[in-house]
N, C-alpha and C positions, 0 to 999 in steps of 0.2 A: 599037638606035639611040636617040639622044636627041635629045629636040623639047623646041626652047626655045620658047616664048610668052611675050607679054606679058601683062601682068597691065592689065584694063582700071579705070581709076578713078573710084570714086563718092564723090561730095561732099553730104554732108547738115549740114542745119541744121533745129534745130528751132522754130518758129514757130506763136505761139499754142497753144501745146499738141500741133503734128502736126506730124510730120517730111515735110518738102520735100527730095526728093534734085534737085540740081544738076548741069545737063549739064559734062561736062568738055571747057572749050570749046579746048584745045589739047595735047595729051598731054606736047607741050615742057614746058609753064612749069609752072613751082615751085608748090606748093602755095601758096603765100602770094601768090603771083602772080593764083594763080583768086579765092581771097579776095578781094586787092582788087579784081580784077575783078566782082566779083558786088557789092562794097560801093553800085554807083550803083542798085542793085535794090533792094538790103536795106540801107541803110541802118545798122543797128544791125549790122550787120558788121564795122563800124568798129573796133569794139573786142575781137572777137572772137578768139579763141584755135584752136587748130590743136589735132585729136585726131588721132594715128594716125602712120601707115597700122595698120591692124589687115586681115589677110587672112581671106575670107571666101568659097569657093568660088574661082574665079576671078577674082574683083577684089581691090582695095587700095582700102579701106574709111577715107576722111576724114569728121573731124566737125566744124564749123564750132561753138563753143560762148560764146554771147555772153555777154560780163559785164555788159551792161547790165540792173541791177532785180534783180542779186542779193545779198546780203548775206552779208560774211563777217568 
């Protein structure tokens, strides 16, 4: 027999140097959806770019990855 499952979602960003995992506040919306949703929090999310999904055990693994204060 096969059992499908969902894959639950974790959203991280890294700040001041440690990683903050972020609750995933709707499993509807779009990954760019939670982004901006978290931007009245974080701020500096504004600008921030989308990592992933990268699968990891039983999750789908986003990374929140800010360009602000980097140089390229």
């Amino acid at each position: 027999m096969i059992t499908i499952e969902e894959l639950q979602r974790v959203f991280t960003y890294k700040a001041k140097a440690k990683d903050i995992t972020l609750e995933d506040p709707d499993g509807a919306l779009s990954p760019e959806t939670v982004l901006n949703f978290y931007t009245a929090t974080y701020p500096e999310l504004i600008t921030a770019s989308i990592e992933g999904p990268e699968i990891k055990g039983d999750a789908l693994h986003y990374r929140f990855v800010s360009t602000i204060g980097t140089k390229g």
